[in-house]
mmCIF file of the N, C-alpha and C atoms, coordinates in Angstrom:
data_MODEL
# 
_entry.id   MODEL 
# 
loop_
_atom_site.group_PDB 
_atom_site.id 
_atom_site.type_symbol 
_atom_site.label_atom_id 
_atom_site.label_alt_id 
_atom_site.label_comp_id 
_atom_site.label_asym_id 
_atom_site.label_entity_id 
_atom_site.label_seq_id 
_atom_site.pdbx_PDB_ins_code 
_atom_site.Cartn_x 
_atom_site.Cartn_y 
_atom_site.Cartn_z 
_atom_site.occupancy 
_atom_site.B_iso_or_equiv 
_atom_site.pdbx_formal_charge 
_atom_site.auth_seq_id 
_atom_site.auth_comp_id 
_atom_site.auth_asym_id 
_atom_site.auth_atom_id 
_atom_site.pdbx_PDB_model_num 
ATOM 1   N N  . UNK A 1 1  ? 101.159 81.183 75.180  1.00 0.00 ? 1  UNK A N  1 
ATOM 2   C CA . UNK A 1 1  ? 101.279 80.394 76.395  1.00 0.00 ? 1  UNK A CA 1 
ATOM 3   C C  . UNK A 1 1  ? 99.880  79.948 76.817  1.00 0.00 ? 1  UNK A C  1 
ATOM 4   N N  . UNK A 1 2  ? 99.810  78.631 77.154  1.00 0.00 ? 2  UNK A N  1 
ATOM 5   C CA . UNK A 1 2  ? 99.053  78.163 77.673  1.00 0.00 ? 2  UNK A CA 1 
ATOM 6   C C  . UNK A 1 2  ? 98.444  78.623 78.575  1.00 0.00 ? 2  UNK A C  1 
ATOM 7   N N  . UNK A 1 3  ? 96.800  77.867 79.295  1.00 0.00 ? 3  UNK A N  1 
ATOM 8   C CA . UNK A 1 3  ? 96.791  77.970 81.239  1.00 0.00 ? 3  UNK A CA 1 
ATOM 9   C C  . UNK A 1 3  ? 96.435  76.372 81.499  1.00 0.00 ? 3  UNK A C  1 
ATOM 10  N N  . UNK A 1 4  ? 97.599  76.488 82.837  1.00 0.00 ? 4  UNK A N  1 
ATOM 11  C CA . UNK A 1 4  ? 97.398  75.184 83.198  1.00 0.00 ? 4  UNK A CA 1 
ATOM 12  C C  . UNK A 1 4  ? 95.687  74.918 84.034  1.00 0.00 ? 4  UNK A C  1 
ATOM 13  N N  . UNK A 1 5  ? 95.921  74.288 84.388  1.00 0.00 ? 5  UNK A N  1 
ATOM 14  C CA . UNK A 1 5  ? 94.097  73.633 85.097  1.00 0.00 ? 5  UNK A CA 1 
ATOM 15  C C  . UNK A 1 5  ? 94.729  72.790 86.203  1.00 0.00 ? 5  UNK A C  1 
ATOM 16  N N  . UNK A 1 6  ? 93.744  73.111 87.236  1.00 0.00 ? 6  UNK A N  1 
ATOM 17  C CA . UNK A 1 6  ? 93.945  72.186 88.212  1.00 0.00 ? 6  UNK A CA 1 
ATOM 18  C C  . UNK A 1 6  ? 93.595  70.637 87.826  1.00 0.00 ? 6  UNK A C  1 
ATOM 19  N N  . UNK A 1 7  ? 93.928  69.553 88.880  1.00 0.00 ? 7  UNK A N  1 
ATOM 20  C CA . UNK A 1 7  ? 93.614  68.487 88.782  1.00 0.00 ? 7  UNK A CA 1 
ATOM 21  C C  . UNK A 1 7  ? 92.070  68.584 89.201  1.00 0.00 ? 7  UNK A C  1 
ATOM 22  N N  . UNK A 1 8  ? 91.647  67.154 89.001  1.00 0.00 ? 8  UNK A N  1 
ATOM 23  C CA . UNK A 1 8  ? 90.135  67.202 89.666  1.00 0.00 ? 8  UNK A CA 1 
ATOM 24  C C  . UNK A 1 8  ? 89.844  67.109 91.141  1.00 0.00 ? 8  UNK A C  1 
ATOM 25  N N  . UNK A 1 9  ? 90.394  66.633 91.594  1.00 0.00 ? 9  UNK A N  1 
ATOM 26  C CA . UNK A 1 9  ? 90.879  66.581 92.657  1.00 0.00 ? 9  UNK A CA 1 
ATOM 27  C C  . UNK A 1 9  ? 91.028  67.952 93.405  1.00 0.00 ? 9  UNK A C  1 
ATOM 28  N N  . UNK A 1 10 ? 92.130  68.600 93.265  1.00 0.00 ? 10 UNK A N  1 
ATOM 29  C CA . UNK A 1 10 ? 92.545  70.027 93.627  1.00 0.00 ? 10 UNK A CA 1 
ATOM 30  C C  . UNK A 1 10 ? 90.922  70.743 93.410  1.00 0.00 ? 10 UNK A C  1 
ATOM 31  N N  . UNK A 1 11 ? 89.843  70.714 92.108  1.00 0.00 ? 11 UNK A N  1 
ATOM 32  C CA . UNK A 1 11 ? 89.224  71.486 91.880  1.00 0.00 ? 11 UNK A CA 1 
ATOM 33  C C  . UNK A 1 11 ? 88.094  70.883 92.653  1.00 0.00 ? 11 UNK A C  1 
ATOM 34  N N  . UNK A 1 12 ? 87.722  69.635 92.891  1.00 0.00 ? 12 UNK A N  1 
ATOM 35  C CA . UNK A 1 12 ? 86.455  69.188 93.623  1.00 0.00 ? 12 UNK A CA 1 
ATOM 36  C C  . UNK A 1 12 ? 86.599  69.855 95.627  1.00 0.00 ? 12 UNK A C  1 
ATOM 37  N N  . UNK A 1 13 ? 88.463  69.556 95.844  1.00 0.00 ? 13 UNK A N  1 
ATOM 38  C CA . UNK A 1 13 ? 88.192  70.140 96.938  1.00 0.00 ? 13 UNK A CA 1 
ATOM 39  C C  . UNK A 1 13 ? 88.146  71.700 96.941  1.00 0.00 ? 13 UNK A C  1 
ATOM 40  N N  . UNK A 1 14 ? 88.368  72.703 96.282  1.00 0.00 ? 14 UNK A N  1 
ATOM 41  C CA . UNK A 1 14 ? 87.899  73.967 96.468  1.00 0.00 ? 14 UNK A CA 1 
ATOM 42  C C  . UNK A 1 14 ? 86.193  74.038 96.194  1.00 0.00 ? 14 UNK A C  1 
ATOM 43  N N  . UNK A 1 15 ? 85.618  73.232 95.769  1.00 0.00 ? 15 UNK A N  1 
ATOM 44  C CA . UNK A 1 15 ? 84.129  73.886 95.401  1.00 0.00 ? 15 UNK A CA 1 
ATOM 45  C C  . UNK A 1 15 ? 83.451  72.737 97.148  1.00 0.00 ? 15 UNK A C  1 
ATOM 46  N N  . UNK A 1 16 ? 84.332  72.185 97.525  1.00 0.00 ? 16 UNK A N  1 
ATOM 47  C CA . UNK A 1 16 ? 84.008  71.432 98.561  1.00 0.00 ? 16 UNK A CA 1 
ATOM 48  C C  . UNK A 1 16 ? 84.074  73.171 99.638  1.00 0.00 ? 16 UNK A C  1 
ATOM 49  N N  . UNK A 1 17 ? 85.088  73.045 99.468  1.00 0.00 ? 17 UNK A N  1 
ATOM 50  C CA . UNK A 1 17 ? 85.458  74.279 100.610 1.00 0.00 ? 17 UNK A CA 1 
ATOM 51  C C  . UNK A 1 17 ? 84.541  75.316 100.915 1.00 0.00 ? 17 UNK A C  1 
ATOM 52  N N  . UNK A 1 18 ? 84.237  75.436 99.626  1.00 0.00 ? 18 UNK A N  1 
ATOM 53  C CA . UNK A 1 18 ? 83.581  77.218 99.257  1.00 0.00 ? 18 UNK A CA 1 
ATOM 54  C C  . UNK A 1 18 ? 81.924  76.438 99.721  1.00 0.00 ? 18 UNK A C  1 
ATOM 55  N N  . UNK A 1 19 ? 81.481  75.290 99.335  1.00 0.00 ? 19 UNK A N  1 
ATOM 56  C CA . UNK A 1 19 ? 80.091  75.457 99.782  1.00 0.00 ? 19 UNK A CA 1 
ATOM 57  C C  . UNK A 1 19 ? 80.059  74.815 101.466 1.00 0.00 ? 19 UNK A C  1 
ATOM 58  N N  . UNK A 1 20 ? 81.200  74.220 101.770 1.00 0.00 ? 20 UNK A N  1 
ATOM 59  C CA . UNK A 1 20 ? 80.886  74.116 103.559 1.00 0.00 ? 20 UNK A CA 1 
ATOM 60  C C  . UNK A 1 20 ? 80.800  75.470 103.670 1.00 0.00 ? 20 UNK A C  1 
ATOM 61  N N  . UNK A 1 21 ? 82.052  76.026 103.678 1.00 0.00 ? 21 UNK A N  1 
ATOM 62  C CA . UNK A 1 21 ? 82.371  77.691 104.290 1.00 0.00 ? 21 UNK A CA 1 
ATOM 63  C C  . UNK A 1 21 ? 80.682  78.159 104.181 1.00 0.00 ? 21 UNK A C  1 
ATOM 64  N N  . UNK A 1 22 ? 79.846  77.940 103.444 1.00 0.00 ? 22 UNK A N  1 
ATOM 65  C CA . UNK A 1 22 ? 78.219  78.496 103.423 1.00 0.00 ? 22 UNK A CA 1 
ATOM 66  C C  . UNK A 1 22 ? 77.272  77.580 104.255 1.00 0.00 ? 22 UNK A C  1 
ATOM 67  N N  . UNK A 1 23 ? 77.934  76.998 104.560 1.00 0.00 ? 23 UNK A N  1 
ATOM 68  C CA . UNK A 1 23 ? 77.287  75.369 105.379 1.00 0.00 ? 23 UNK A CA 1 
ATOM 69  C C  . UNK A 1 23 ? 76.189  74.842 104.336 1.00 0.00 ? 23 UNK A C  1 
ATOM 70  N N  . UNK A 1 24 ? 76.353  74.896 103.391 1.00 0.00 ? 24 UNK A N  1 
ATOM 71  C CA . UNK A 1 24 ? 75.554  74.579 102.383 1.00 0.00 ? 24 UNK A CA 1 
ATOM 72  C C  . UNK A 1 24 ? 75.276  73.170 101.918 1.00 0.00 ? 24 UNK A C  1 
ATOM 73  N N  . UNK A 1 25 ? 74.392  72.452 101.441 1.00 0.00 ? 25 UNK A N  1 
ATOM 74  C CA . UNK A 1 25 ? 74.943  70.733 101.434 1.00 0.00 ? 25 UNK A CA 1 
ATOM 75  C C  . UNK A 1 25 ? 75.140  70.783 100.312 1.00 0.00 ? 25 UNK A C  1 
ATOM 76  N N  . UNK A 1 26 ? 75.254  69.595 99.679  1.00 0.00 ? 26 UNK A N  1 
ATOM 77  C CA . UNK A 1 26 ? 75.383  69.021 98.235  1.00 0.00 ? 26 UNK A CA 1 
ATOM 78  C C  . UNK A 1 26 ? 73.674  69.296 97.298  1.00 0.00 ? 26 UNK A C  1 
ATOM 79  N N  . UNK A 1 27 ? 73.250  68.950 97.779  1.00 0.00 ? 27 UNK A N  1 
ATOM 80  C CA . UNK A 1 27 ? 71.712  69.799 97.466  1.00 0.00 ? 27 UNK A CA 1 
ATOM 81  C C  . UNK A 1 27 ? 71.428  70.698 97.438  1.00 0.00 ? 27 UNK A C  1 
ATOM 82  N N  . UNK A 1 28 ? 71.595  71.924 98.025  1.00 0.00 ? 28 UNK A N  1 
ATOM 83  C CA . UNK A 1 28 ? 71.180  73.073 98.311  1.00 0.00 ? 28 UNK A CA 1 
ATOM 84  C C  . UNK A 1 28 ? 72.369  73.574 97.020  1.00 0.00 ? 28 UNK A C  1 
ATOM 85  N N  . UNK A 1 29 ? 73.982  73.213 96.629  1.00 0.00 ? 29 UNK A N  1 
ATOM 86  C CA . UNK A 1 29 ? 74.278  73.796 95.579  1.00 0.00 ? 29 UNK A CA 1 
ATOM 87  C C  . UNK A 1 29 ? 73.837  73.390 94.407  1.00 0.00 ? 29 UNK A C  1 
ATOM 88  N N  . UNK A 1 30 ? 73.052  72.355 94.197  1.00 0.00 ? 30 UNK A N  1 
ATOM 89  C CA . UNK A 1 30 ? 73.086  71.770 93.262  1.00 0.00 ? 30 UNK A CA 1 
ATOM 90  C C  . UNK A 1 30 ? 71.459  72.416 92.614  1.00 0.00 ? 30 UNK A C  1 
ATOM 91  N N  . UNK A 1 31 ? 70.991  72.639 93.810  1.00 0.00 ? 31 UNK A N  1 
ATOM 92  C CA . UNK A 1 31 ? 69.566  73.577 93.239  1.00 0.00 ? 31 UNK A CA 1 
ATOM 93  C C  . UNK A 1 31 ? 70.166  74.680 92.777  1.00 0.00 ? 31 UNK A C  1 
ATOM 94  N N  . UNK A 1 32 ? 71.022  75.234 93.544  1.00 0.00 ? 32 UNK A N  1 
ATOM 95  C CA . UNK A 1 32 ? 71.226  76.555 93.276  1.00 0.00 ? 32 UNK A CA 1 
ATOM 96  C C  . UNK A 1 32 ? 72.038  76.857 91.313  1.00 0.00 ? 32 UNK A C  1 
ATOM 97  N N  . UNK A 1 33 ? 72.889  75.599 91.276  1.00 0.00 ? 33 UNK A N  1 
ATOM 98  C CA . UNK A 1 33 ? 73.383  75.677 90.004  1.00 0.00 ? 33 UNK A CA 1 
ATOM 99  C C  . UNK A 1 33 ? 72.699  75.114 89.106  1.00 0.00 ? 33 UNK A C  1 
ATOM 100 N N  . UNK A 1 34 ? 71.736  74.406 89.277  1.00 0.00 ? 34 UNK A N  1 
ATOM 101 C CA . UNK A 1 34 ? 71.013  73.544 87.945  1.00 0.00 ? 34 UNK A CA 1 
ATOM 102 C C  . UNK A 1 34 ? 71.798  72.039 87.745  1.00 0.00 ? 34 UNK A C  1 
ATOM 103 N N  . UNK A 1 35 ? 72.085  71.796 88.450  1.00 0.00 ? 35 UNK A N  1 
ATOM 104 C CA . UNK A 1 35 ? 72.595  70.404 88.554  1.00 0.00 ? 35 UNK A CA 1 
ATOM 105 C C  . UNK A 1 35 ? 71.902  69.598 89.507  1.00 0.00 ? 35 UNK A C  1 
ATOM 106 N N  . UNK A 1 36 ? 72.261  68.401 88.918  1.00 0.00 ? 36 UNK A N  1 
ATOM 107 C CA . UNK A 1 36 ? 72.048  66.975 90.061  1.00 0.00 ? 36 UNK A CA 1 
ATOM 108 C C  . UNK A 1 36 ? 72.891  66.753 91.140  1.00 0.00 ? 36 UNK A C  1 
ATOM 109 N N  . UNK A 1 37 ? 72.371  66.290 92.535  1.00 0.00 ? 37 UNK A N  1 
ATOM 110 C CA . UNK A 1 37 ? 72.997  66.380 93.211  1.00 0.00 ? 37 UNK A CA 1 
ATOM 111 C C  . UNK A 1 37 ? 74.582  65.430 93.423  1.00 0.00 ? 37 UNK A C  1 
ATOM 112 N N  . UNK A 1 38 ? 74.193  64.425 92.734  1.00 0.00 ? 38 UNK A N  1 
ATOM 113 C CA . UNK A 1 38 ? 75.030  63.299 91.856  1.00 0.00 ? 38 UNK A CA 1 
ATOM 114 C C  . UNK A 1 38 ? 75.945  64.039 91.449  1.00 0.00 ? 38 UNK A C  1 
ATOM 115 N N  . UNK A 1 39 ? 75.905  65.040 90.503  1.00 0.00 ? 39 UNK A N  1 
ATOM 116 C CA . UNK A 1 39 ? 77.654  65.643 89.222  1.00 0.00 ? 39 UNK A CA 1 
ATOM 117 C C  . UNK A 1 39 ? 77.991  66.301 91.029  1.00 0.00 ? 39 UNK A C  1 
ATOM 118 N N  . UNK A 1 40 ? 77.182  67.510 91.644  1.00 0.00 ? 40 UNK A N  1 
ATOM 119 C CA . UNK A 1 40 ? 78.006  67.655 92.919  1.00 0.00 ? 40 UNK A CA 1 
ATOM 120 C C  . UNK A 1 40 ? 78.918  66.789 93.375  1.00 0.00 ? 40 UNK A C  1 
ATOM 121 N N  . UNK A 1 41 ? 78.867  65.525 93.809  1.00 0.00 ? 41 UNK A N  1 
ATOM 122 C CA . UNK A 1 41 ? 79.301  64.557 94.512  1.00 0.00 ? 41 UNK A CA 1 
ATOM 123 C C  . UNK A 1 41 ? 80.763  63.992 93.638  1.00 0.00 ? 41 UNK A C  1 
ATOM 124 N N  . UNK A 1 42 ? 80.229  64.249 92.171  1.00 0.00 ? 42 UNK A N  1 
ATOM 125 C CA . UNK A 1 42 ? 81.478  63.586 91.150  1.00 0.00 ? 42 UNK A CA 1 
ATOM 126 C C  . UNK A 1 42 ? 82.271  64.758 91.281  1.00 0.00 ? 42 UNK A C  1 
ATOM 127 N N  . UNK A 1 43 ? 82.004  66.393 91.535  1.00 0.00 ? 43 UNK A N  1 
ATOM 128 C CA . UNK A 1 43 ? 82.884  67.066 91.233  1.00 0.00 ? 43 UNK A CA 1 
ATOM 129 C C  . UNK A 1 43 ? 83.495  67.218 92.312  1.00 0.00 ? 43 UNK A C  1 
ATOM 130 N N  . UNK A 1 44 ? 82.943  66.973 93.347  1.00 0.00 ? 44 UNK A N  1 
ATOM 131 C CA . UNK A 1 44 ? 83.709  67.179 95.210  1.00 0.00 ? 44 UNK A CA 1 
ATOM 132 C C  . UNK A 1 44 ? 84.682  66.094 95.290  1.00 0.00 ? 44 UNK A C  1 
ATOM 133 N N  . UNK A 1 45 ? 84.193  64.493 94.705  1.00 0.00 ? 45 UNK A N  1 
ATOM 134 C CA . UNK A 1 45 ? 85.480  63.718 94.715  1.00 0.00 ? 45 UNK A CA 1 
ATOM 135 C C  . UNK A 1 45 ? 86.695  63.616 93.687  1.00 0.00 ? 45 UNK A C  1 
ATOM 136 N N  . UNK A 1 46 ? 86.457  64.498 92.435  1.00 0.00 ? 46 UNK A N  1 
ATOM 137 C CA . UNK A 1 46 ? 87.637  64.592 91.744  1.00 0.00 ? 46 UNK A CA 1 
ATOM 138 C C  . UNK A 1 46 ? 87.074  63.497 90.752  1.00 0.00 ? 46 UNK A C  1 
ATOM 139 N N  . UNK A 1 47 ? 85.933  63.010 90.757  1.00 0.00 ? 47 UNK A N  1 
ATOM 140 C CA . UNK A 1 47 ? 85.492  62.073 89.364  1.00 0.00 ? 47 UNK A CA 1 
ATOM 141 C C  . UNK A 1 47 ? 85.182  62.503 88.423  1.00 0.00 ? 47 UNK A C  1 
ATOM 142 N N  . UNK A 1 48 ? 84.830  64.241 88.235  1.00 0.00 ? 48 UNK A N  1 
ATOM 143 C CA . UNK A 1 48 ? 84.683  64.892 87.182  1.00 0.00 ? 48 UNK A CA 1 
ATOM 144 C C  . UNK A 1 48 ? 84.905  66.336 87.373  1.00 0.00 ? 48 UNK A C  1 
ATOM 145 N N  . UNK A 1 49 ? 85.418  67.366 86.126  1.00 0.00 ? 49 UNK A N  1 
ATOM 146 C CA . UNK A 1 49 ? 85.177  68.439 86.224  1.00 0.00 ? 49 UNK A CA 1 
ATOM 147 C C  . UNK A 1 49 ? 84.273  69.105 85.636  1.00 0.00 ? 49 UNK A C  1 
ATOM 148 N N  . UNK A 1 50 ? 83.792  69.778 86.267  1.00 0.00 ? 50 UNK A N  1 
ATOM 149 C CA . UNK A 1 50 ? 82.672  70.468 85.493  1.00 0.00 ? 50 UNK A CA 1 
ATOM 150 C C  . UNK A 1 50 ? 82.377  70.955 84.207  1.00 0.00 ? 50 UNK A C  1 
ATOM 151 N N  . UNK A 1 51 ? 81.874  71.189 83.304  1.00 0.00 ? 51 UNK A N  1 
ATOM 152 C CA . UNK A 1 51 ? 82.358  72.053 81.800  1.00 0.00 ? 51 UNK A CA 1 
ATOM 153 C C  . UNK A 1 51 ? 81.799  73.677 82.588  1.00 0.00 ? 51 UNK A C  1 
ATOM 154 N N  . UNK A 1 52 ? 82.703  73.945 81.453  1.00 0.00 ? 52 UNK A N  1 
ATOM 155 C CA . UNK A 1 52 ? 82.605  75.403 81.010  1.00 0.00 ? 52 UNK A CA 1 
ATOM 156 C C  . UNK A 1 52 ? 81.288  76.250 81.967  1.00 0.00 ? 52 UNK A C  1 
ATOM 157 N N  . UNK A 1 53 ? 80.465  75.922 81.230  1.00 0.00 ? 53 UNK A N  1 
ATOM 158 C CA . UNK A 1 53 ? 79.085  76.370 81.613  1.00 0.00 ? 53 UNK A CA 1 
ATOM 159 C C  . UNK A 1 53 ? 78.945  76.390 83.515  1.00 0.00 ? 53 UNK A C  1 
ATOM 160 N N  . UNK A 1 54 ? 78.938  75.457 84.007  1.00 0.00 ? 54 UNK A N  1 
ATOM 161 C CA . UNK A 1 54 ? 78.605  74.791 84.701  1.00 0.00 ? 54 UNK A CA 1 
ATOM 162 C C  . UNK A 1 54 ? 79.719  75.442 85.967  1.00 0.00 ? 54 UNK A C  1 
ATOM 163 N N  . UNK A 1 55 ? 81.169  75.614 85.462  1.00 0.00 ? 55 UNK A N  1 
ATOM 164 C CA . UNK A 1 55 ? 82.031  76.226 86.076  1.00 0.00 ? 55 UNK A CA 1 
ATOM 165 C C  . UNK A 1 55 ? 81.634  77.658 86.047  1.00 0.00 ? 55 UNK A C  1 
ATOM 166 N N  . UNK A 1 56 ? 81.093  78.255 85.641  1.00 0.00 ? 56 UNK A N  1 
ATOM 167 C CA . UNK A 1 56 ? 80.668  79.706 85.235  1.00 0.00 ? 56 UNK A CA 1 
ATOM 168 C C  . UNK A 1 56 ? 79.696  79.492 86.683  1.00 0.00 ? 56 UNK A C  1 
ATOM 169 N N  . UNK A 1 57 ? 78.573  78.696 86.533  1.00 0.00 ? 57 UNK A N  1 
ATOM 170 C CA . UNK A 1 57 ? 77.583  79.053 87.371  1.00 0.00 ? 57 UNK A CA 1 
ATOM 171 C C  . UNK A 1 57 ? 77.963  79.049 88.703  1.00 0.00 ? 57 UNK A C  1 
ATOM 172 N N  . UNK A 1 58 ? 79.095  78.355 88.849  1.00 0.00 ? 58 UNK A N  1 
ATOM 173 C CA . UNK A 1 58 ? 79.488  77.521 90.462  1.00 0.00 ? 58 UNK A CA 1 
ATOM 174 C C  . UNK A 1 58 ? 80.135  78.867 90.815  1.00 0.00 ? 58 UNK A C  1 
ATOM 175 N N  . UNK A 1 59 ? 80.652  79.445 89.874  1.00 0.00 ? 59 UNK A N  1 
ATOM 176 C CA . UNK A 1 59 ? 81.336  80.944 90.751  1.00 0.00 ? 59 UNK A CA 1 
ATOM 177 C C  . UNK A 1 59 ? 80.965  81.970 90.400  1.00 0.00 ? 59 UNK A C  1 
ATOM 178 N N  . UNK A 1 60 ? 79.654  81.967 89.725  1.00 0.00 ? 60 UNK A N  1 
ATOM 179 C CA . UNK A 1 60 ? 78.844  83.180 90.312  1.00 0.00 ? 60 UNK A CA 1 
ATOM 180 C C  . UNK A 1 60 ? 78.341  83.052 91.710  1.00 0.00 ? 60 UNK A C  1 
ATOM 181 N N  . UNK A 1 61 ? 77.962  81.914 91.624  1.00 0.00 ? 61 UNK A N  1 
ATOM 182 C CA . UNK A 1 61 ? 76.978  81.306 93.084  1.00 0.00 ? 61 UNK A CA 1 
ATOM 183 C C  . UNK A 1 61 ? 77.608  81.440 94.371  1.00 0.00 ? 61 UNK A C  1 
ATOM 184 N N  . UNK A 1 62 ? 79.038  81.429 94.289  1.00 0.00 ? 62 UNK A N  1 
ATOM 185 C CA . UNK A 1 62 ? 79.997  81.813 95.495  1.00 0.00 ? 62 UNK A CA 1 
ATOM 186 C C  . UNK A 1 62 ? 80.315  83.114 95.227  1.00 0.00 ? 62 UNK A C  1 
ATOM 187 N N  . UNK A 1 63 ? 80.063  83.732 94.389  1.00 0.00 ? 63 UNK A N  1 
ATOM 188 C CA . UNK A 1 63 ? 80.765  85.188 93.813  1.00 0.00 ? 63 UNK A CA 1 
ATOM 189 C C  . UNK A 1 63 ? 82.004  85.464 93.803  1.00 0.00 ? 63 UNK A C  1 
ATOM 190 N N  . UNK A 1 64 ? 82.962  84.363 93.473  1.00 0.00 ? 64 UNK A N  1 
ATOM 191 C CA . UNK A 1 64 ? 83.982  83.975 93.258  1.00 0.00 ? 64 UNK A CA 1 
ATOM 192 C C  . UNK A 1 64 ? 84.886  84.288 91.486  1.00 0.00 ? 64 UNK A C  1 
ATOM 193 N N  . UNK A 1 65 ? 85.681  84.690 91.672  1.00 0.00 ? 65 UNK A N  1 
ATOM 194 C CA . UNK A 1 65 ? 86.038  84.451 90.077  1.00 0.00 ? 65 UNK A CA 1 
ATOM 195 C C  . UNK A 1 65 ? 86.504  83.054 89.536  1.00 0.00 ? 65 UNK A C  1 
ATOM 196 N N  . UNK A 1 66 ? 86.351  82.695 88.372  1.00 0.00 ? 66 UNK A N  1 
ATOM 197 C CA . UNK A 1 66 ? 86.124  81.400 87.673  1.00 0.00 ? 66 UNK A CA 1 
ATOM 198 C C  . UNK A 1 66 ? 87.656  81.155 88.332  1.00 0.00 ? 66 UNK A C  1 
ATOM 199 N N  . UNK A 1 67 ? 88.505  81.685 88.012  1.00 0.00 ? 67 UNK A N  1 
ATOM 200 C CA . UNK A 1 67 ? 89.997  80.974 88.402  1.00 0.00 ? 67 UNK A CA 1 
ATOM 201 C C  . UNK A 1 67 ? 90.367  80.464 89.453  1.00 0.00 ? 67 UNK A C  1 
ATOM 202 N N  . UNK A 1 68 ? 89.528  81.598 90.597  1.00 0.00 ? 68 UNK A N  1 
ATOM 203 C CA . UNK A 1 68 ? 90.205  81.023 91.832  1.00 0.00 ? 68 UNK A CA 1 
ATOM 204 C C  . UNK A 1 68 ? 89.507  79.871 92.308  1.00 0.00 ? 68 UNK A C  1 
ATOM 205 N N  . UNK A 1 69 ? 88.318  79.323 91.139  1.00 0.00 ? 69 UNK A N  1 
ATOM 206 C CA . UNK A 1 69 ? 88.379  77.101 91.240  1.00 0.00 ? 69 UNK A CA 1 
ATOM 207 C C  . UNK A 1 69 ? 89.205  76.469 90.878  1.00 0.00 ? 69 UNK A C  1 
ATOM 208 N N  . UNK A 1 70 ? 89.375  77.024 89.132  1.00 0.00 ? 70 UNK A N  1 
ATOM 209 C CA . UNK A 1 70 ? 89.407  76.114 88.565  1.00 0.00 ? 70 UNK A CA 1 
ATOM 210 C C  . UNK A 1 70 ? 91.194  76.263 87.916  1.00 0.00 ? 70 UNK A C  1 
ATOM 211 N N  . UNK A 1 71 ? 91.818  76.875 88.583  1.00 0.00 ? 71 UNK A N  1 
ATOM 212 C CA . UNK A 1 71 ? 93.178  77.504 88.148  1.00 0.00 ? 71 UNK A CA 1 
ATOM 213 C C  . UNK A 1 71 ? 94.076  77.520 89.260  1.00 0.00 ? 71 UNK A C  1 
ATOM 214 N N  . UNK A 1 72 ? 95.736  77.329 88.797  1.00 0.00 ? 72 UNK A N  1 
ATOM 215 C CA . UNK A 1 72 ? 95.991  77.477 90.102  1.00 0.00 ? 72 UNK A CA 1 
ATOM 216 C C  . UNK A 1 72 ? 96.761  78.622 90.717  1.00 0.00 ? 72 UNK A C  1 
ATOM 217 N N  . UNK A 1 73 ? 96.622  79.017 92.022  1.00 0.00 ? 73 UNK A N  1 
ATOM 218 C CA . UNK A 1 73 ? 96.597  80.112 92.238  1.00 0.00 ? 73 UNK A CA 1 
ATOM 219 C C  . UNK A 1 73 ? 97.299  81.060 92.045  1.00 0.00 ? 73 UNK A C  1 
ATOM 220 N N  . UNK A 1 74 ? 98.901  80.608 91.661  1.00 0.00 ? 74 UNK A N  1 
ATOM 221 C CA . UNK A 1 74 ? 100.158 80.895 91.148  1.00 0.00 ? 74 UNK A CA 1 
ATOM 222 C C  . UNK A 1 74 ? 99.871  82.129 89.648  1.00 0.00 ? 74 UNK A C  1 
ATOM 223 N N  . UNK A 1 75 ? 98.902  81.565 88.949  1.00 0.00 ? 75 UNK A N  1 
ATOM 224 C CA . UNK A 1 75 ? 98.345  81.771 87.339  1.00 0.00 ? 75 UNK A CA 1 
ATOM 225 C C  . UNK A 1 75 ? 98.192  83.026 87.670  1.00 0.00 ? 75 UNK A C  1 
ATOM 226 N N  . UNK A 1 76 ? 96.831  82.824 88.364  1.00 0.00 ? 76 UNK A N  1 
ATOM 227 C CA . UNK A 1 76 ? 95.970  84.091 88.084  1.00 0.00 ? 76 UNK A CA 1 
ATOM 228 C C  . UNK A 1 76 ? 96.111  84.815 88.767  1.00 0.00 ? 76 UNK A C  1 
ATOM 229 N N  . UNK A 1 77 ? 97.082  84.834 89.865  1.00 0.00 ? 77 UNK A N  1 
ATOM 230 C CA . UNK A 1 77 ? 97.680  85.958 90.967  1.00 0.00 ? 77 UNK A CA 1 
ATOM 231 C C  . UNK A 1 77 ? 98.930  86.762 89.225  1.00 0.00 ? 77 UNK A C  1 
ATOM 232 N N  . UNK A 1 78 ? 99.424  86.225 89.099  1.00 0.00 ? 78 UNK A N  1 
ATOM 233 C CA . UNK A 1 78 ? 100.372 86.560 88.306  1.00 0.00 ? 78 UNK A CA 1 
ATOM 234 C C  . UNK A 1 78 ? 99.069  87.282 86.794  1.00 0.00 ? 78 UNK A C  1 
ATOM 235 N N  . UNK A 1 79 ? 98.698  86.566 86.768  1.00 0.00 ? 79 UNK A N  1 
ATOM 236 C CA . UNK A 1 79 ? 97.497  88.004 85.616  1.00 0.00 ? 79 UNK A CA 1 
ATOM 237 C C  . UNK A 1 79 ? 96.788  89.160 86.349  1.00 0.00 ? 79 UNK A C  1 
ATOM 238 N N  . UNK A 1 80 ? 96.848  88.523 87.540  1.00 0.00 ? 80 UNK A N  1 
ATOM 239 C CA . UNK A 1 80 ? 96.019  90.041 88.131  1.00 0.00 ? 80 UNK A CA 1 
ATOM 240 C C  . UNK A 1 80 ? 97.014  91.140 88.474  1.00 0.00 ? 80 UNK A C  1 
ATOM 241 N N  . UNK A 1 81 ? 98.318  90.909 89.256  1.00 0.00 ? 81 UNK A N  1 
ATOM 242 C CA . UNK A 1 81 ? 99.668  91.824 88.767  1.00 0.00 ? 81 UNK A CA 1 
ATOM 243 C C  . UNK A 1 81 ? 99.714  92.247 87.175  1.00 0.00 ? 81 UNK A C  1 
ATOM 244 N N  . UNK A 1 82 ? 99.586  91.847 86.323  1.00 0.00 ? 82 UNK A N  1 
ATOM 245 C CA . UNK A 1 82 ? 99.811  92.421 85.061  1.00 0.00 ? 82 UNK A CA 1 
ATOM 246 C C  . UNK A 1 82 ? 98.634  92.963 84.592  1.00 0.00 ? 82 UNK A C  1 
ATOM 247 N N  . UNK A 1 83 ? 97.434  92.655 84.923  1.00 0.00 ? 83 UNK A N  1 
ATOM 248 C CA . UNK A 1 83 ? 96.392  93.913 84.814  1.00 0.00 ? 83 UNK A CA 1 
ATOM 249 C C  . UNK A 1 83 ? 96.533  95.420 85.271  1.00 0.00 ? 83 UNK A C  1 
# 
């Protein structure tokens, strides 16, 4: 069985969420992850998703687990019951 993925959309507004909730700007994450403040802006409006890498860094930086961005919540509630 597969895992589904959020849309871009769905995933730009959770990394939207998680860096207001820090009052953080688009700059200040974008230092913090090694990105331009530009891919921020593509990933907050749903014009891109991040790769791999890049998704890794964004939820260490919130201390978040990778899923609860980039997955939907249904998934990985249901793997963490079967852990």
């Amino acid at each position: 069985m597969g895992y589904e993925t959020l849309d871009a959309v769905q995933i730009g507004s959770r990394i939207r969420n998680l860096r207001e909730g820090r009052q953080e700007t688009m700059l200040d994450l974008s230092k913090a992850i090694g990105t331009s403040e530009s891919a921020i802006g593509m990933y907050e409006s749903g014009q891109r998703v991040p790769r791999d890498e890049i998704k890794i860094r964004i939820a260490e930086h919130f201390t978040v687990p990778v899923e609860s961005i980039f997955f939907p919540r249904e998934q990985h509630e249901t793997c963490e019951k079967g852990a």
